[in-house]
C-alpha positions in Angstrom: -22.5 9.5 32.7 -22.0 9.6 29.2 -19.2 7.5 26.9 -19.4 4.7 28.7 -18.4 1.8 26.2 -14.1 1.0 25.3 -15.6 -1.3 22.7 -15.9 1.3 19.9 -15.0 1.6 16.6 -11.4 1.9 15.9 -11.5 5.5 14.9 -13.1 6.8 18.2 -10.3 8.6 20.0 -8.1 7.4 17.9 -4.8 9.3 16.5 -4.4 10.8 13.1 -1.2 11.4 11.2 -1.7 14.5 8.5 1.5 13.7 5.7 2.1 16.5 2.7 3.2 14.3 0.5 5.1 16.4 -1.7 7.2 17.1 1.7 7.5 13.9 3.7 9.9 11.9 2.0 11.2 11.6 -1.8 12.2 8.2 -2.9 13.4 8.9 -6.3 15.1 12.1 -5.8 13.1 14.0 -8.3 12.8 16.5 -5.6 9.3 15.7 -4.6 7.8 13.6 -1.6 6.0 10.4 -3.6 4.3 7.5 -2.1 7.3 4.7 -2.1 8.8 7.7 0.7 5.9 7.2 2.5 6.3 3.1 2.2 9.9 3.7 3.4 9.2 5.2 6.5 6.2 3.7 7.4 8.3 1.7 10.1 8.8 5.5 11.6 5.1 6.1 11.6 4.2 3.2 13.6 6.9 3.7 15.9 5.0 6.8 17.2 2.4 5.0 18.0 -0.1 6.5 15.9 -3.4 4.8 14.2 -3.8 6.1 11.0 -2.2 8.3 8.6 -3.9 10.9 6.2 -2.4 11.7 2.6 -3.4 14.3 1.0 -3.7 14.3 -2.8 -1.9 12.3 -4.6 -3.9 12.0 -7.6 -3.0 13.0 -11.7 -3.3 16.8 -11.5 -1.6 20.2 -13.0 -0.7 21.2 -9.5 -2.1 24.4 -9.8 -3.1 23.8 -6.5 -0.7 21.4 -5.3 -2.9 18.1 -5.8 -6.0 19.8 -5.0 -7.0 20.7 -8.7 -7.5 17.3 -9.6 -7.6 15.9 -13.5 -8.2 12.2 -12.8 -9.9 10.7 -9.3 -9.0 7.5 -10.6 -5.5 7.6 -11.5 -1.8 8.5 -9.5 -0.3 11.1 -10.9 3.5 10.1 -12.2 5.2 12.6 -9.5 4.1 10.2 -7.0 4.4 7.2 -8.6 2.0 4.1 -9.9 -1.2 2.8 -8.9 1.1 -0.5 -7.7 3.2 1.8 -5.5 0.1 2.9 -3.9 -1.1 -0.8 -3.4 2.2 -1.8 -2.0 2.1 1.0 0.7 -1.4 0.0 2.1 -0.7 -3.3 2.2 2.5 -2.6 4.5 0.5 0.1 6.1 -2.1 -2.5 7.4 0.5 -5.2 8.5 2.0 -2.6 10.9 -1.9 -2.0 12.3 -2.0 1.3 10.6 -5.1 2.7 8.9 -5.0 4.9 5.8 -7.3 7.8 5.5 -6.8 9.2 1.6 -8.1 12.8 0.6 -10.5 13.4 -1.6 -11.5 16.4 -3.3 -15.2 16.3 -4.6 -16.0 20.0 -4.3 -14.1 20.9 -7.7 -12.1 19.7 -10.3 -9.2 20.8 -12.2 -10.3 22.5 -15.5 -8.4 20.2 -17.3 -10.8 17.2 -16.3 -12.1 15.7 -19.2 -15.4 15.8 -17.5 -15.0 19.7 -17.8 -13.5 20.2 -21.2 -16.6 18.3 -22.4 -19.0 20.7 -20.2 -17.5 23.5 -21.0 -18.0 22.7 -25.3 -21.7 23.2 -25.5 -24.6 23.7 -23.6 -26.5 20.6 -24.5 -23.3 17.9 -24.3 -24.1 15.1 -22.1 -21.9 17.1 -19.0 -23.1 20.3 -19.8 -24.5 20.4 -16.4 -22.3 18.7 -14.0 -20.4 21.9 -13.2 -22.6 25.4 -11.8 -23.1 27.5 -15.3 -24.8 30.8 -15.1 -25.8 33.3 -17.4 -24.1 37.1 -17.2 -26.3 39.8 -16.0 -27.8 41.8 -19.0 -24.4 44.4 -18.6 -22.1 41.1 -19.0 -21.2 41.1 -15.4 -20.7 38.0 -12.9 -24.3 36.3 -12.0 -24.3 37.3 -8.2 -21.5 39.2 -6.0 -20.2 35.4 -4.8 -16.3 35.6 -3.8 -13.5 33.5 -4.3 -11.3 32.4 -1.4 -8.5 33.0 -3.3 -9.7 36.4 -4.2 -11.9 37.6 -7.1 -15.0 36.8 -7.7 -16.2 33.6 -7.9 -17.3 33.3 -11.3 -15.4 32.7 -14.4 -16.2 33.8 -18.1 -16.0 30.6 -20.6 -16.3 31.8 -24.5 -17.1 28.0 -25.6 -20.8 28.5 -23.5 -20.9 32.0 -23.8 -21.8 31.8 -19.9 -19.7 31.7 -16.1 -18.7 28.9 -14.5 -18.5 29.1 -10.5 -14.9 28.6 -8.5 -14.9 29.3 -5.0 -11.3 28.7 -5.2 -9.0 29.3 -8.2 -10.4 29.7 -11.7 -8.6 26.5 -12.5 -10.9 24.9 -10.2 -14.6 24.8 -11.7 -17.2 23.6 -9.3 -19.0 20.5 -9.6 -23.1 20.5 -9.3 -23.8 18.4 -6.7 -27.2 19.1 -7.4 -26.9 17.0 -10.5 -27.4 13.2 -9.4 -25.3 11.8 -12.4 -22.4 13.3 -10.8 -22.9 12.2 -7.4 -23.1 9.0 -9.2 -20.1 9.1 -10.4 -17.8 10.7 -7.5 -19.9 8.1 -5.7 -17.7 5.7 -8.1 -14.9 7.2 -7.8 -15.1 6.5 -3.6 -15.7 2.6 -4.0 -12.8 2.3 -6.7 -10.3 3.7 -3.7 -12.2 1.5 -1.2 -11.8 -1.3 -3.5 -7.9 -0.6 -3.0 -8.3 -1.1 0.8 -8.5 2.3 2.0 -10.2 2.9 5.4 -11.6 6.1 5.0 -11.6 9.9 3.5 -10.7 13.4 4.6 -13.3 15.2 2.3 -11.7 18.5 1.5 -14.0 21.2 1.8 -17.1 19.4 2.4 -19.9 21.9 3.1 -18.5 23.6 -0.2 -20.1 21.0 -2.2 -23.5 22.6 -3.0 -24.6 26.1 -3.7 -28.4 27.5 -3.4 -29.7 27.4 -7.0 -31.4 30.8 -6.7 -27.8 32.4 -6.6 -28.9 35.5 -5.0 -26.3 38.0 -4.0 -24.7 37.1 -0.6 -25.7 39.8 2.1 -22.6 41.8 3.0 -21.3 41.6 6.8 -22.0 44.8 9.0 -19.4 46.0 11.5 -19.0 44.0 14.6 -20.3 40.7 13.0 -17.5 37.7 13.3 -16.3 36.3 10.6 -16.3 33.1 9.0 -14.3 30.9 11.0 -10.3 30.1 9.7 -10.9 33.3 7.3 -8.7 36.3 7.5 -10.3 39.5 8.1 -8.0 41.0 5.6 -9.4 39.0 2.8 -12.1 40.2 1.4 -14.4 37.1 1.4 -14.8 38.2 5.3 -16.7 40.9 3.9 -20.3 38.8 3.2 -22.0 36.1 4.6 -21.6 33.2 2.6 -25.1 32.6 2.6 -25.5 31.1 -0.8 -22.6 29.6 -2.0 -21.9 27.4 0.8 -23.2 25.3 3.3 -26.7 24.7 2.6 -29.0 22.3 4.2 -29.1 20.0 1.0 -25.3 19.9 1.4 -26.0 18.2 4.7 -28.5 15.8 3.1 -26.2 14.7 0.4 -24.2 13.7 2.7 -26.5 10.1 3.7 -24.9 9.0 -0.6 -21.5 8.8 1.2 -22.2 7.6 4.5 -24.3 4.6 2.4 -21.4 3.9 0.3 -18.8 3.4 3.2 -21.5 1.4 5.1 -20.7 -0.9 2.5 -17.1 -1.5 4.0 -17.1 -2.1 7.5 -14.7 -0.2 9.6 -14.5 3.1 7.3 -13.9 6.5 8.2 -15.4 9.7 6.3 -13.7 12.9 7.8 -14.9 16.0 6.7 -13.2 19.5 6.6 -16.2 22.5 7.0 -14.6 25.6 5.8 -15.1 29.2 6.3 -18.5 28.2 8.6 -20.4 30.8 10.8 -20.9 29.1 14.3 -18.3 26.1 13.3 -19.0 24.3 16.6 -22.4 23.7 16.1 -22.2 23.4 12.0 -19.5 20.8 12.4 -22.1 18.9 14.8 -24.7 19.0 12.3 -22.2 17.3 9.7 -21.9 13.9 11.8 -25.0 13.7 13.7 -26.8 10.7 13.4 -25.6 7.5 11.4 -26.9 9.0 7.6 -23.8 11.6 7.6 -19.9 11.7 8.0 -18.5 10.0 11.1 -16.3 12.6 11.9 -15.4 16.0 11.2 -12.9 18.9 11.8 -13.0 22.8 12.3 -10.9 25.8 12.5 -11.7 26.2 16.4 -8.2 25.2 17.4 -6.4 26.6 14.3 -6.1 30.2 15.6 -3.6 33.4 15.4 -5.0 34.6 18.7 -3.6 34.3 22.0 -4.2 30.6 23.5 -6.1 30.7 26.3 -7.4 28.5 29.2 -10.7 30.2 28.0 -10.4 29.4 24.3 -9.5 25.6 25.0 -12.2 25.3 27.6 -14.9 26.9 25.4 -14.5 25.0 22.4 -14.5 21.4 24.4 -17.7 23.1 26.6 -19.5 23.9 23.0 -18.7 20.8 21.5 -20.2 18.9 24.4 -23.1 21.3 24.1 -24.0 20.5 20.8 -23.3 17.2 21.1 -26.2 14.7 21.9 -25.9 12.4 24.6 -24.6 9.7 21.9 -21.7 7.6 22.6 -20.7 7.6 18.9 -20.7 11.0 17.9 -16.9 12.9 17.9 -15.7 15.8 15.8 -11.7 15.9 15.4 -9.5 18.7 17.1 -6.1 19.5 15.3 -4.1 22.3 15.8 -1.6 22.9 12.6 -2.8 21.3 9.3 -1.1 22.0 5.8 -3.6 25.0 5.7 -2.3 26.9 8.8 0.6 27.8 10.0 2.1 25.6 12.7 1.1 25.7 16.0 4.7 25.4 17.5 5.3 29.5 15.9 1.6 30.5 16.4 1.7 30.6 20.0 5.5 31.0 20.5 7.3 31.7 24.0 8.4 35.0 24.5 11.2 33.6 26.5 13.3 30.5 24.2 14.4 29.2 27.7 10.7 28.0 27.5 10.8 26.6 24.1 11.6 22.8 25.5 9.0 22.5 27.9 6.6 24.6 25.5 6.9 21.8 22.7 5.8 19.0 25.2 3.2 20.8 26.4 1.5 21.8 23.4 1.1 18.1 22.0 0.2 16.8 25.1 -2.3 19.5 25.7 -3.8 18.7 22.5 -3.6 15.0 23.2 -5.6 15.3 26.6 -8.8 17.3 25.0 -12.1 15.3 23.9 -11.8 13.6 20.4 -10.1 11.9 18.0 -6.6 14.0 17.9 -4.7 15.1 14.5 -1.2 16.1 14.4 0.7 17.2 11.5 3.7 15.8 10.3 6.7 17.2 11.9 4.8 18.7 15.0 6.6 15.0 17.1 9.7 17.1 16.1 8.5 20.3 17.0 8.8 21.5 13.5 8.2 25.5 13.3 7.0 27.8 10.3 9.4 28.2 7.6 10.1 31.9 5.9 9.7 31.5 2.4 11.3 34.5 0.5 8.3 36.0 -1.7 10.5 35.3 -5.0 10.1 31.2 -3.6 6.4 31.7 -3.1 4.7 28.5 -4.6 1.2 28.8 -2.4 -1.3 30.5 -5.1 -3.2 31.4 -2.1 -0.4 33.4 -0.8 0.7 34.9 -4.3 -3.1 36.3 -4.3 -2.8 38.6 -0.8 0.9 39.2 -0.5 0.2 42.6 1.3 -0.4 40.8 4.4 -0.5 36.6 3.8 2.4 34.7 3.9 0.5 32.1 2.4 1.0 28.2 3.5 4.4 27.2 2.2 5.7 27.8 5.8 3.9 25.0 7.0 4.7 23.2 4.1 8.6 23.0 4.3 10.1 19.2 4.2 10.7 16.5 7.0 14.4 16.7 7.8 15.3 13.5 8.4 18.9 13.0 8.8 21.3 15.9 9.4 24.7 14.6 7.9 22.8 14.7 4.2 22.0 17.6 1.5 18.6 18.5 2.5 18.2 17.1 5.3 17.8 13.6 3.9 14.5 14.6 2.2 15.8 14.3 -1.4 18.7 13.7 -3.0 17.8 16.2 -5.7 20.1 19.4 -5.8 17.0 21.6 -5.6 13.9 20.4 -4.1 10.2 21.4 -4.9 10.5 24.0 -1.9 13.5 25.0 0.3 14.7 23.0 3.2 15.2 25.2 6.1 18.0 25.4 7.3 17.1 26.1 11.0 15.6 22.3 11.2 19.3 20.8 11.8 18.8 20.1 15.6 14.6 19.1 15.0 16.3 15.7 12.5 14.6 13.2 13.5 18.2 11.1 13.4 19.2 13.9 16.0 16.3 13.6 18.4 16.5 9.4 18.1 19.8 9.9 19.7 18.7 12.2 22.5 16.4 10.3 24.9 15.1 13.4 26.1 13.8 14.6 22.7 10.6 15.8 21.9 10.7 13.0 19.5 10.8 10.6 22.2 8.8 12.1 24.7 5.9 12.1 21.7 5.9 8.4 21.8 6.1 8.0 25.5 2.9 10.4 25.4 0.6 8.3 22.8 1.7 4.7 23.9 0.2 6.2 27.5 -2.7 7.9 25.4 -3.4 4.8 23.8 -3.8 2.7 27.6 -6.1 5.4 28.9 -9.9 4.6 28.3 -10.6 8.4 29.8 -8.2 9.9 27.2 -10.1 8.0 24.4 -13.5 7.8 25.4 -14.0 9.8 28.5 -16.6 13.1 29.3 -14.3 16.5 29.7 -15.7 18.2 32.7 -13.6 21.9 33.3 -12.7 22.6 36.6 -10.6 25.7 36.7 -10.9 28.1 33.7 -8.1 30.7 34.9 -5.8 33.3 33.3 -3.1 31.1 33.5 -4.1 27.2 34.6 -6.7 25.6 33.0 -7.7 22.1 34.5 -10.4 19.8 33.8 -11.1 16.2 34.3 -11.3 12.8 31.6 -13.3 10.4 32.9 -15.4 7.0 32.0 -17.3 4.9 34.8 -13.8 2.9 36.0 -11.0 5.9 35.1 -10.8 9.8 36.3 -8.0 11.7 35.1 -7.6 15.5 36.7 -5.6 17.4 34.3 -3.8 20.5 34.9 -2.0 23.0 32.3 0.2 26.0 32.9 -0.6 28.5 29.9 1.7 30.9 31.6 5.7 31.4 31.5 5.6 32.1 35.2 5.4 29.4 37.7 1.8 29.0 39.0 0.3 26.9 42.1 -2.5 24.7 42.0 -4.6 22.8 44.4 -4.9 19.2 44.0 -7.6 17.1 46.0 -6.5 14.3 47.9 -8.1 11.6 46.2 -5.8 11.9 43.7 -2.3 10.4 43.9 1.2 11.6 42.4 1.0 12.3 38.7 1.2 9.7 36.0 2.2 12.2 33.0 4.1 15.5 34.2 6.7 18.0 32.8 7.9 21.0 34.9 6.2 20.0 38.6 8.9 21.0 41.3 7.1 20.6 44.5 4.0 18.7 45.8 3.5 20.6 49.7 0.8 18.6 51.8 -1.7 22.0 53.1 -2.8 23.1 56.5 -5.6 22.0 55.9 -5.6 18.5 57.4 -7.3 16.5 54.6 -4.7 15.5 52.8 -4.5 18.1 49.7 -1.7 19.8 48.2 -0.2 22.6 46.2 1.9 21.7 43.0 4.0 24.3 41.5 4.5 24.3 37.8 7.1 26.4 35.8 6.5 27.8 32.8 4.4 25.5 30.8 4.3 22.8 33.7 1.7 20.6 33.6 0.4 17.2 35.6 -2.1 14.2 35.5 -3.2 12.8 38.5 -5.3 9.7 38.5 -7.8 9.3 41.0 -7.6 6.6 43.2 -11.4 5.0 43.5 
């Protein structure tokens, strides 16, 4: 049996924490989340128990893109604070056992980057090539048919070079040329400035974006019936090619050996990738951490999905991850379910019935907590936080701006923390207006109201992690499925000295289930009403779970 060892690295099984930082707390009341908010509540984060916490950008920036479009990777930019302010927060992040996992984008920069103002002045300055520059066709046109995600084509025209500059996002968002080793070089810098600062790891934002196949042939178009890229919507019409070209290539893969060497440098890092748009995202996500020259971990869109969940889609992405896997106790992608990308989770798969809505929340985040590898939840999904409506005239998400026939875009998901219900905005800000609406649904999700209410969600979220955190199966353990139904799915966790049978309702009907003998009575449940002894004679039983019931039995050896 595989995943034997508890003696890992800290990061194996572990717990993330995702915080938008323009959303999670404001300190200054500018309106804006900054990173003293995030100091401020770090005695709330640790409470939960998690192990580390992910920020996304926080870095100077025009926030085109909301701190993706980056101008400086080496400075804070003034909306979150100082450079001190980020130094203070580690330092009290670590003292409460918490790691601190930073984003960084190294696909693109912001056009305002002085690396790209001086590419873009000539074709023979020293950066003239650290960004992907292409000649028109003979008619003027774009180089190739590449798309944007955000619509368009990829490539923009730049009058100073006389020639197009590739965005696979917004046109304020150039592309760097990984292919060029000066710039590798220098992002390369850029990574051991933050370790420097005491960071223990990265989220690398779009990670099999960073290099493009220097032919630039045209991408082939999709024919009907193909799937699409995973996480895309079939509406845009980037779903209409295969991103052949553009995006992850097998160089992308080897680049990856420059990172992995750099954090080898500081014991006890973490490099977590996000692969994008991918084709078979299982098996590409695999290929991103296998072996110790690439990222440790990774993350795909296999669990961020608008179709129906399913026993059959949970038990087929853990069954393909374990197929893809090798038979290596240190290899683990990362399974999330709502990022700042997606709408959330809690109103992607909502109850038809709101009688359900309770014992839905709990089971969704323990659901999520019970699968194999290290687990990410979203800020505000302990609270059972839903997608926000954001009037169209409100709209901030240029994503959303760009398809408004039929995306809402992501400021849904993006809505602040309400933190204490007797204050304007929810205790978020003290600003009149803040960067984006408070919703003012999230009264009754406070987290002051649920720490009141020992039968929160809130609450019930910590109970479920501090167990998490005791279970070596839950951490470490194989995921074997046992019954794939319509309604139940149940599989086991186990390691040599632990076996966990876990059982899920999907269904807002009470179902029966058989439970084996060798286990005893559950040591997590929500929604069991009856445990009848069989006919049988060997000792089994039938549970009954209401809607969105579920049980874990431990098996006695």
């Amino acid at each position: 049996m595989s995943n034997q060892k508890t003696d890992r690295a800290w990061w194996y099984g572990c717990v993330i924490y995702e915080i938008y930082i323009r959303s999670f707390y404001d300190s200054n009341g500018d309106g804006v989340g900054d990173i003293q908010g995030i100091t401020k509540k770090l005695d709330y984060l640790a409470s939960l128990p998690i192990d580390a916490i992910w920020i996304t950008p926080f870095f100077k920036s025009p926030m085109k893109d909301f701190g993706y479009d980056i101008s400086d990777y080496y400075a804070v930019d003034p909306l979150f604070g100082e450079i001190e302010d980020f130094e203070e927060m580690i330092e009290k992040a670590h003292a409460l056992n918490l790691k601190v996992i930073i984003d960084q984008v190294w696909s693109h920069t912001s056009d305002t980057y002085s690396w790209f103002i001086e590419s873009q002045s000539d074709r023979d300055n020293p950066k003239a090539d650290w960004y992907v520059w292409s000649d028109a066709k003979a008619d003027g046109s774009p180089p190739n048919n590449w798309l944007s995600v955000f619509g368009g084509t990829a490539w923009e025209w730049n009058e100073s070079r006389q020639q197009y500059y590739l965005h696979n996002f917004l046109k304020c968002q150039p592309d760097l040329n990984w292919h060029n080793l000066n710039v590798v070089r220098e992002i390369m810098q850029v990574a051991e400035f933050w370790l420097e600062k005491g960071v223990d790891g990265f989220r690398l934002d779009v990670c099999n974006y960073y290099m493009h196949d220097p032919s630039k042939l045209d991408n082939p178009s999709r024919t009907e019936g193909m799937p699409i890229q995973d996480g895309v919507s079939p509406l845009n019409p980037y779903a209409n090619f295969i991103n052949l070209h553009n995006i992850n290539q097998v160089q992308n893969i080897k680049s990856l050996r420059r990172i992995r060497k750099v954090l080898n440098k500081y014991p006890g890092t973490i490099s977590l990738g996000e692969i994008a748009a991918a084709e078979d995202p299982m098996r590409q996500t695999v290929e991103y951490i296998r072996g110790d020259k690439r990222l440790h971990t990774a993350y795909n869109s296999s669990l961020l999905v608008n179709e129906k969940l399913t026993p059959e889609l949970v038990a087929s992405a853990q069954e393909e991850l374990s197929l893809h896997l090798e038979d290596d106790e240190e290899e683990m992608i990362c399974l999330t379910m709502s990022t700042h990308d997606f709408p959330r989770a809690r109103s992607r798969w909502q109850p038809q019935n709101p009688e359900t809505i309770p014992a839905f929340e709990k089971w969704l985040v323990t659901l999520l907590a019970c699968l194999r590898g290290i687990i990410c939840f979203y800020q505000g999904e302990e609270l059972g936080l839903t997608e926000s409506e954001i009037p169209q005239e409100e709209m901030q998400d240029p994503l959303g701006s760009n398809f408004p026939s039929y995306f809402a875009g992501r400021d849904g998901c993006r809505t602040p923390i309400p933190w204490e219900t007797e204050k304007a905005n929810w205790g978020f800000t003290d600003a009149v207006t803040p960067w984006i609406r408070v919703d003012e649904n999230f009264n009754s999700l406070a987290v002051d109201v649920q720490e009141e209410n020992p039968d929160s969600l809130l609450h019930y979220f910590r109970k479920l992690l501090r167990w998490r955190n005791r279970q070596p199966a839950m951490k470490y353990g194989d995921f074997d499925p046992i019954e794939v139904g319509r309604d139940v799915l149940s599989f086991i966790r186990k390691v040599r000295d632990q076996r966990l049978l876990c059982v899920f309702n999907f269904a807002e009907e009470t179902q029966a289930y058989l439970v084996s003998c060798r286990y005893g009575k559950p040591v997590m449940s929500s929604g069991v009403t009856s445990f009848e002894v069989t006919n049988l004679g060997n000792g089994d039983r039938t549970i009954e779970m209401e809607a969105f019931g579920f049980a874990i039995f431990e098996r006695e050896f």
